[in-house]
C-alpha positions in Angstrom: 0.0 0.0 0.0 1.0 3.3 0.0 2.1 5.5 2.7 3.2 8.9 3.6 5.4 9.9 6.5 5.7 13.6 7.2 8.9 14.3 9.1 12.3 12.7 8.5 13.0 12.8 12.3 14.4 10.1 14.3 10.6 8.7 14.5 9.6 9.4 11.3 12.6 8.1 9.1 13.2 5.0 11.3 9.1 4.2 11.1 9.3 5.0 7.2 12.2 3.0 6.4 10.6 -0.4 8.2 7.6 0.4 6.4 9.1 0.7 3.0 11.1 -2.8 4.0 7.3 -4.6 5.1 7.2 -4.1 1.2 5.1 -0.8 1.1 5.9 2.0 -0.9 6.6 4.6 1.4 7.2 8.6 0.7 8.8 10.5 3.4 8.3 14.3 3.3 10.3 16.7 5.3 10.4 20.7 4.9 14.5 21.0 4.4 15.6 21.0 1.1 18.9 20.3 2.8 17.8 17.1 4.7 15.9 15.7 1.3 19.0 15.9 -0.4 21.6 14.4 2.2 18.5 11.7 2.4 18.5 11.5 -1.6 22.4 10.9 -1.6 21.6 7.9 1.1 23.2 10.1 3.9 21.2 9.3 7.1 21.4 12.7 9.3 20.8 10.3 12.8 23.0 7.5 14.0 21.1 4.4 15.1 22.8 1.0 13.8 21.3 -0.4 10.8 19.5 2.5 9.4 21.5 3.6 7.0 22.0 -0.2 5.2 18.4 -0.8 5.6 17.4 2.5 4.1 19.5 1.8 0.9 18.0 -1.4 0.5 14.4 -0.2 0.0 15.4 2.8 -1.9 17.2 0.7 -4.3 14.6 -1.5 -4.4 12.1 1.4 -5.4 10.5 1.0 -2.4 11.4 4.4 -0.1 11.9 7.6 -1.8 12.2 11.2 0.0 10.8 14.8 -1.5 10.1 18.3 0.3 6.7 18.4 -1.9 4.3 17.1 0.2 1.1 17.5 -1.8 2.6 15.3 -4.3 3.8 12.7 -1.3 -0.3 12.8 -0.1 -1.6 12.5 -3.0 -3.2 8.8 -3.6 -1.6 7.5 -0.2 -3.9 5.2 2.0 -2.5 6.1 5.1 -0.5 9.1 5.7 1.9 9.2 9.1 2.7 12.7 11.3 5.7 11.9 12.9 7.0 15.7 13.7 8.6 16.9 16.9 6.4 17.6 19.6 9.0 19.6 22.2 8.4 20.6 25.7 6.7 24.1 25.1 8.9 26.9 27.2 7.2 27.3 30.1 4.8 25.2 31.1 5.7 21.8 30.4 3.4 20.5 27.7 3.8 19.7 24.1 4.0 21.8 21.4 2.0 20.9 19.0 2.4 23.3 16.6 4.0 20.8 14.3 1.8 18.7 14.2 -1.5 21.4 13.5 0.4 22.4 10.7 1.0 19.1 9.4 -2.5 18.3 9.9 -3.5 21.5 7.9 -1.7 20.9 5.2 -2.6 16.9 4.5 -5.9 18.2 4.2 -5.2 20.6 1.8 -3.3 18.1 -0.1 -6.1 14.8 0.3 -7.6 13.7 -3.3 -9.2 10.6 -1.7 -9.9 8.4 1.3 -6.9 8.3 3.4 -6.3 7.6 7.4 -4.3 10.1 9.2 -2.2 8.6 11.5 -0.5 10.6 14.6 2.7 8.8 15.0 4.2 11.5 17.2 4.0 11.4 21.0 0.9 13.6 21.5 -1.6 14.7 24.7 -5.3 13.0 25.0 -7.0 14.8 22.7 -4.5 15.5 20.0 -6.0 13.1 17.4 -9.3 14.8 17.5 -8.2 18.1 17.1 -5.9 16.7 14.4 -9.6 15.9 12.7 -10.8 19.2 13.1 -7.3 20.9 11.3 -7.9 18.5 8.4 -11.8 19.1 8.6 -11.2 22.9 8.6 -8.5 22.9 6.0 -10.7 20.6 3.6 -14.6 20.3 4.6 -15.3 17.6 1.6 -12.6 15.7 2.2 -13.2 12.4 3.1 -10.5 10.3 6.1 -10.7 8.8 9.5 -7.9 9.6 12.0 -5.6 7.0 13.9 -3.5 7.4 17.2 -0.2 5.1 16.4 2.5 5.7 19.2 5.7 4.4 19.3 7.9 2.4 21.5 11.4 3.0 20.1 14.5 2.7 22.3 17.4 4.8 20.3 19.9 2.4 19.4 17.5 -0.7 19.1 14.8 1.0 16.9 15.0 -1.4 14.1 14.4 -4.3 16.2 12.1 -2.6 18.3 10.1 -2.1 15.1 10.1 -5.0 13.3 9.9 -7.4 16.5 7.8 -5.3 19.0 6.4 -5.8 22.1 3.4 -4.3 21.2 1.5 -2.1 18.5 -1.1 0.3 19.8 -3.6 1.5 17.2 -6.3 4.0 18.7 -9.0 4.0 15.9 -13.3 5.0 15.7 -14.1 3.4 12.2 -14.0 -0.1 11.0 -12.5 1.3 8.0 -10.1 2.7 9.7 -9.1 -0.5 11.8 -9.0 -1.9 8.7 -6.4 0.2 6.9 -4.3 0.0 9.6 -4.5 -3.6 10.1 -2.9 -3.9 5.9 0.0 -1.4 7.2 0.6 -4.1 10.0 -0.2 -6.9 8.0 3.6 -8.4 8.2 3.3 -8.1 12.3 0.2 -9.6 12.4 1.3 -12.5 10.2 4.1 -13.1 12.9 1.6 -12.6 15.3 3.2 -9.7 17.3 0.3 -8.1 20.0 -1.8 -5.3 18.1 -3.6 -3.6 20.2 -6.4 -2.1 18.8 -8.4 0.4 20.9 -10.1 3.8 21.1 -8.3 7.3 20.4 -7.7 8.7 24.0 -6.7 5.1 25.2 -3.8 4.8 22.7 -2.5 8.4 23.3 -2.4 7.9 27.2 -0.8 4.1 27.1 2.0 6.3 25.0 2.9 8.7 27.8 1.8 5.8 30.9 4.1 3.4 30.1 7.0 6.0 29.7 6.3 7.6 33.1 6.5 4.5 34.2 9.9 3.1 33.5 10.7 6.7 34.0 9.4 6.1 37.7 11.5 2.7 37.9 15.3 4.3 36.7 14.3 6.8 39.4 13.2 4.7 41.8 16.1 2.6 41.9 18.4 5.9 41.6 17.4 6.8 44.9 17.1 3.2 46.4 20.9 3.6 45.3 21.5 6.9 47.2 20.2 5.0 49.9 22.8 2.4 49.6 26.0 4.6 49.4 24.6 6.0 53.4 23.5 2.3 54.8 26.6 -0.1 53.0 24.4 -1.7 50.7 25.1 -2.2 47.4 22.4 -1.6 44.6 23.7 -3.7 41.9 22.4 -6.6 44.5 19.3 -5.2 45.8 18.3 -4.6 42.2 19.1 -8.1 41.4 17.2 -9.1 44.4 14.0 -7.2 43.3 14.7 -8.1 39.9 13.9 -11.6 40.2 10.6 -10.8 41.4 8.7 -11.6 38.0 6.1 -9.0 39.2 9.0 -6.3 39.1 11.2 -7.7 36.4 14.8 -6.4 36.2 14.5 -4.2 33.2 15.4 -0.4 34.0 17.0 -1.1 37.2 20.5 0.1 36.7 21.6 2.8 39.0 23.2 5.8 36.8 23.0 9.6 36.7 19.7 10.1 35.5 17.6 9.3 32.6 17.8 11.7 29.5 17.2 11.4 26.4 13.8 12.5 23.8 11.4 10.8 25.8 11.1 10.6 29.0 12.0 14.0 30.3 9.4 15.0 27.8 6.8 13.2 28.4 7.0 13.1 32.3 6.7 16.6 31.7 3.5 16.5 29.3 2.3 13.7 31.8 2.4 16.1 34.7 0.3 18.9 32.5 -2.4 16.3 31.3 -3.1 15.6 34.8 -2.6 19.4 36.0 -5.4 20.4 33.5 -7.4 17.2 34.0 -7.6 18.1 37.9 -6.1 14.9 38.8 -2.8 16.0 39.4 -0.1 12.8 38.5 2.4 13.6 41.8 4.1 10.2 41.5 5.1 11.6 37.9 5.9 15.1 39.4 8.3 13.4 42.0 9.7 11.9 39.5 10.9 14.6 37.5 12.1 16.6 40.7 13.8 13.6 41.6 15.9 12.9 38.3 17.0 16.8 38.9 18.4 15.8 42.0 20.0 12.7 41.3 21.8 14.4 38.4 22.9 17.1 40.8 23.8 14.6 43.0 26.6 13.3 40.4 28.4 16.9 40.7 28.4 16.5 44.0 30.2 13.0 43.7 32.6 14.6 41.5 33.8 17.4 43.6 34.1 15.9 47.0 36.2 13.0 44.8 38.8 15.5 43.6 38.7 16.9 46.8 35.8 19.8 47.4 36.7 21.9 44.1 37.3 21.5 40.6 39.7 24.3 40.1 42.6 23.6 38.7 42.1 19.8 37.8 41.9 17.9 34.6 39.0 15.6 34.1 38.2 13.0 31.4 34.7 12.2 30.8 34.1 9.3 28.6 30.0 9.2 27.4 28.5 12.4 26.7 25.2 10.8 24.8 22.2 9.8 27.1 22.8 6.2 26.3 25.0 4.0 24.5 24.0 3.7 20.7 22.6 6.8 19.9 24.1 10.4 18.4 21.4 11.8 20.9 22.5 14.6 23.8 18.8 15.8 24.5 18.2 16.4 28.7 21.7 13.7 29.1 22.9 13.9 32.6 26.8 14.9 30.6 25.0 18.6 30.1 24.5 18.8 33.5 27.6 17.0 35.0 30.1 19.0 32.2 28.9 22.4 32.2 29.6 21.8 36.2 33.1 21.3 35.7 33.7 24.0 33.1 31.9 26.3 35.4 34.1 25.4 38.7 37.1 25.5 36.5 38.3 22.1 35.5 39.9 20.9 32.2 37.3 18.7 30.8 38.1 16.4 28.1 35.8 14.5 26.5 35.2 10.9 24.7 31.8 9.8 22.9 32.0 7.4 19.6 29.0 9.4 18.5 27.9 12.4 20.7 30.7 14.7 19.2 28.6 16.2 16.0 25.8 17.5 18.9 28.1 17.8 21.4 30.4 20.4 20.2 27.8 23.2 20.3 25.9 21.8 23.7 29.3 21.5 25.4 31.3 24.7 25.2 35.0 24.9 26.3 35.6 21.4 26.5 38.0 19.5 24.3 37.4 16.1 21.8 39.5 13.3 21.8 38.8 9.4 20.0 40.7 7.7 22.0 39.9 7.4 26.1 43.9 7.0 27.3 44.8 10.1 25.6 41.8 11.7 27.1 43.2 10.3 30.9 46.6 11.0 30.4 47.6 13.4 33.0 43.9 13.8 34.4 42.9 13.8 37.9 39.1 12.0 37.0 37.8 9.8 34.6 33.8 10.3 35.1 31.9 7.4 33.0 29.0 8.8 32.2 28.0 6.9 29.4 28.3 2.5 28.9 29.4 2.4 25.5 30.9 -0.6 24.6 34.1 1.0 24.0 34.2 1.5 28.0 33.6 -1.9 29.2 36.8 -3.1 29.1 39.5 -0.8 29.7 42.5 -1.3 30.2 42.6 -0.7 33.7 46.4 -0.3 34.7 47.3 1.3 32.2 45.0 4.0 32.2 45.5 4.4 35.9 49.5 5.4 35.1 48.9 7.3 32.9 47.1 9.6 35.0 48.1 12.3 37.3 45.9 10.7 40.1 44.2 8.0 39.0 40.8 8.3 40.0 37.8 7.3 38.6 33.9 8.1 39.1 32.0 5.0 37.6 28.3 6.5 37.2 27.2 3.8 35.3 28.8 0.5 37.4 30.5 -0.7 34.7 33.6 -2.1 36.5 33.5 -4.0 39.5 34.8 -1.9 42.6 37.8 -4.8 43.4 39.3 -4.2 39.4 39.3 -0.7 39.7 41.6 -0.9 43.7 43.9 -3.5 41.8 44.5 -1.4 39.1 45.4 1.6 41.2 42.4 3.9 41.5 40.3 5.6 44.2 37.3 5.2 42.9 33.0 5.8 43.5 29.9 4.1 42.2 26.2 4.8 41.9 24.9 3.1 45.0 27.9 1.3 46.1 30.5 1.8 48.7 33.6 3.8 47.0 37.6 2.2 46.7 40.1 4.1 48.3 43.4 3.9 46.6 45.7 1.2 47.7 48.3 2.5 49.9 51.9 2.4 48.5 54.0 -0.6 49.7 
């Protein structure tokens, strides 16, 4: 069938290029002339693995093709996708949805014929029926349904996420509708992957629920961890502990600096507005958000008292600047709280990220980029992981630690057991577990 996807985003293009490889032929329509033709010349403009060999397959097989001109992209397409940005608005918290009205304006404009507009971006209850009244206002005779699709990407497993997903939540009102969805998801329901199919307001809120909710989980076990580091417990055991507890599961409960990233911080946020101008105000949600603040705060304060109550003066190596491991993506990562932090109390800050550097240049002033994490450490007084890219799981430990002025090490993410980092030399603290002190000389 054929489909259009209006935004070349990190939603749109990964959703348009696994639709185009289901075996539909799939238009995806973005404003920049710029982005079109870096798309055109098969240059993906995110990182997220796969992408970019899956995206030349299609388009060479005539499958997925890219233009600015979206009247031509609408025109004769069964289902056409909104996947714009929908940004905390300044302010107050909720989402902007600005893109998306205009979207919605101009895909009526554009509609020669029954199509289903679908909101693919993360939108408040609501959305898809005002969505309806943009296209009804823009074109009174046309005739469409709308459909609430949300996803459930994780950056840097968004193909697979895609293709093999938990679930697919489809918020419909018309049987046509359903039933236009239910041939874009054909291949899923062949392999029998969970579609849910359900009413508009139900999909858009299961969208934002189940992110507050693993956005209550990091958190939780963040300050179950804090906990630790005051009692002598160590959280990488208590989480496995309530882990095995199928009710809890151990997904998302890693200790670490906070969660970042596109999602949750924005859609915590939105969460909290919903419920503010619903009158039920969400205040697990809203301690949440103050409490991610906090524990990213918290990580400064790690910092400084390692190097000794001040950051003047000393030379730190921070290896991870994205909010996760796989992704290009810097957006609310606890490295643009932690880093400004040392710039501001005057330390040396060099930093390491296979992928963060392109954003991170311009959201990280006065900091320096190296490729290789030794040369970042050599003659530092830190290393600060704050990121648990692969390239940081197995460092050379000694080594690292001689090259250093005073090898110390804050591991935000766990990644080394406290007894490797005291036999190779450093002084060392954890997220939620006791800290190393460096060995004395014998």
């Amino acid at each position: 069938m054929r489909i259009t996807m209006i935004g070349t985003g990190y939603v749109g293009l990964v959703s348009g290029v696994c639709f185009s490889d289901f075996g539909h032929d799939v238009t995806c329509v973005d404003l920049s002339e710029e982005k079109v033709a870096r798309l055109n010349a098969g240059e993906v403009p995110i990182y997220e693995p796969g992408l970019d060999s899956l995206m030349a397959r299609n388009v060479a097989a005539g499958r997925l093709s890219f233009t600015t001109d979206l009247a031509a992209a609408v025109d004769g397409a069964e289902a056409v996708f909104i996947a714009v940005g929908t940004p905390s608005r300044r302010g107050d918290g909720h989402a902007d949805l600005s893109y998306v009205m205009a979207a919605a304006e101009q895909v009526g404009r554009a509609l020669t014929g029954y199509a289903v507009v679908v909101t693919k971006s993360t939108v408040p209850v609501g959305t898809n029926r005002a969505v309806a009244e943009a296209v009804r206002r823009a074109a009174p005779e046309a005739e469409f349904d709308v459909a609430s699709n949300p996803e459930f990407l994780r950056e840097g497993a968004a193909i697979d996420d895609f293709m093999k997903p938990d679930r697919v939540i489809v918020g419909v009102e018309s049987e046509r509708a359903a039933q236009v969805m239910a041939a874009v998801y054909r291949p899923l329901y062949l392999r029998e992957f969970p579609v849910v199919t359900t009413d508009l307001e139900s999909a858009e809120l299961i969208k934002y629920a189940a992110n507050a909710f693993l956005a209550t989980k990091i958190t939780f076990i963040n300050e179950i961890a804090h906990l630790c580091e005051r009692v002598g417990a160590d959280v990488k055991e208590v989480a496995r502990g309530i882990g095995l507890d199928g009710r809890i599961g151990n997904k998302f409960l890693h200790a670490g600096p906070g969660y970042g990233g596109s999602c949750f911080p924005k859609d915590t946020r939105a969460l909290a507005r919903i419920g503010q101008e619903a009158a039920v105000p969400q205040t697990i949600t809203e301690a949440v958000i103050r409490a991610n603040e906090a524990t990213k705060a918290r990580m400064v304060d790690k910092l400084r008292d390692l190097v000794g109550g001040r950051f003047n003066g000393k030379t730190v190596a921070v290896l991870g600047a994205t909010f996760k491991p796989g992704t290009d993506d810097m957006r609310d990562s606890p490295s643009l709280t932690v880093v400004p932090a040392l710039v501001g109390g005057g330390a040396t800050v060099r930093v390491v990220d296979p992928q963060g550097r392109r954003e991170g240049e311009d959201l990280l002033p006065g900091v320096t980029w190296h490729d290789d994490p030794y040369e970042a450490a050599a003659g530092a007084d830190l290393v600060a992981i704050l990121t648990a890219w692969n390239e940081f799981r197995a460092l050379d430990l000694p080594r690292m630690a001689e090259a250093m002025a005073t090898p110390r090490m804050a591991d935000l993410r766990n990644v080394y057991a406290p007894d490797m980092l005291r036999d190779a030399g450093f002084e060392a603290v954890f997220v939620g577990r006791a800290p190393v002190e460096r060995a004395a000389d014998g």
